[in-house]
C-alpha positions in Angstrom: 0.0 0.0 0.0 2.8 2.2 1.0 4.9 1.4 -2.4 1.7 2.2 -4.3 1.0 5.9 -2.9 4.9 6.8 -3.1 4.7 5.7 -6.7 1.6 7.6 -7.2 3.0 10.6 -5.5 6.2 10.4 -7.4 4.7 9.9 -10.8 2.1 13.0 -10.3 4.5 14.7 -8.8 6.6 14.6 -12.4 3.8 15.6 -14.6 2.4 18.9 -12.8 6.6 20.2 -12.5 6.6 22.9 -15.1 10.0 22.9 -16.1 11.6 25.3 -19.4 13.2 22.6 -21.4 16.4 23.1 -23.6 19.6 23.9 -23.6 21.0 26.2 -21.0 17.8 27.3 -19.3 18.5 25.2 -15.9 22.1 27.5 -16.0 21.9 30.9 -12.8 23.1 33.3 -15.5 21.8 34.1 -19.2 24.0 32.4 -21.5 23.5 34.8 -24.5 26.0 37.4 -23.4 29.3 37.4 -21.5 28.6 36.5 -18.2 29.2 32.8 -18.5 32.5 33.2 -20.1 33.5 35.8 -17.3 32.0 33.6 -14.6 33.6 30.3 -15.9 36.8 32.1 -17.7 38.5 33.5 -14.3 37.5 30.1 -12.6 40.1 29.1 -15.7 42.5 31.0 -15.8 42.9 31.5 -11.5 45.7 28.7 -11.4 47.5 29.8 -14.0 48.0 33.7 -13.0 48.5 32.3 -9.4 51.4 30.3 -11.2 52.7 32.8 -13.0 52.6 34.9 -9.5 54.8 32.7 -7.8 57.1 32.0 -10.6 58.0 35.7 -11.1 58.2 36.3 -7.0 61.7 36.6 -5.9 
Protein backbone atom coordinates (compact mmCIF):
# COMPACT_ATOMS: atom_id res chain seq x y z
CA UNK A 1 0.00 0.00 0.00
CA UNK A 2 2.81 2.23 0.96
CA UNK A 3 4.86 1.41 -2.37
CA UNK A 4 1.67 2.23 -4.32
CA UNK A 5 0.99 5.86 -2.91
CA UNK A 6 4.86 6.75 -3.11
CA UNK A 7 4.73 5.68 -6.74
CA UNK A 8 1.56 7.62 -7.18
CA UNK A 9 3.01 10.58 -5.49
CA UNK A 10 6.17 10.42 -7.42
CA UNK A 11 4.66 9.87 -10.79
CA UNK A 12 2.10 12.96 -10.27
CA UNK A 13 4.53 14.70 -8.81
CA UNK A 14 6.65 14.57 -12.37
CA UNK A 15 3.79 15.63 -14.64
CA UNK A 16 2.41 18.87 -12.81
CA UNK A 17 6.65 20.25 -12.51
CA UNK A 18 6.62 22.93 -15.09
CA UNK A 19 10.01 22.94 -16.06
CA UNK A 20 11.62 25.27 -19.37
CA UNK A 21 13.16 22.65 -21.38
CA UNK A 22 16.43 23.11 -23.59
CA UNK A 23 19.56 23.88 -23.57
CA UNK A 24 20.99 26.23 -20.98
CA UNK A 25 17.76 27.27 -19.30
CA UNK A 26 18.48 25.20 -15.89
CA UNK A 27 22.09 27.45 -15.99
CA UNK A 28 21.85 30.91 -12.84
CA UNK A 29 23.12 33.34 -15.48
CA UNK A 30 21.81 34.10 -19.22
CA UNK A 31 23.99 32.45 -21.49
CA UNK A 32 23.53 34.83 -24.48
CA UNK A 33 26.00 37.40 -23.42
CA UNK A 34 29.31 37.37 -21.54
CA UNK A 35 28.57 36.46 -18.23
CA UNK A 36 29.23 32.78 -18.47
CA UNK A 37 32.46 33.21 -20.07
CA UNK A 38 33.54 35.83 -17.33
CA UNK A 39 31.96 33.62 -14.62
CA UNK A 40 33.58 30.28 -15.88
CA UNK A 41 36.84 32.14 -17.66
CA UNK A 42 38.49 33.54 -14.31
CA UNK A 43 37.49 30.08 -12.64
CA UNK A 44 40.12 29.09 -15.73
CA UNK A 45 42.52 31.01 -15.82
CA UNK A 46 42.94 31.54 -11.48
CA UNK A 47 45.66 28.74 -11.38
CA UNK A 48 47.52 29.82 -14.01
CA UNK A 49 47.98 33.65 -13.02
CA UNK A 50 48.52 32.26 -9.37
CA UNK A 51 51.41 30.30 -11.24
CA UNK A 52 52.74 32.85 -12.98
CA UNK A 53 52.57 34.94 -9.48
CA UNK A 54 54.79 32.70 -7.79
CA UNK A 55 57.10 32.00 -10.62
CA UNK A 56 58.02 35.66 -11.15
CA UNK A 57 58.23 36.34 -7.05
CA UNK A 58 61.68 36.62 -5.86
Amino acid sequence: VLEQAVRRFTISTIRSSHYAEGPGKNLPMGNTNGEMVEFFGSGLAFPFITDRHQILKK
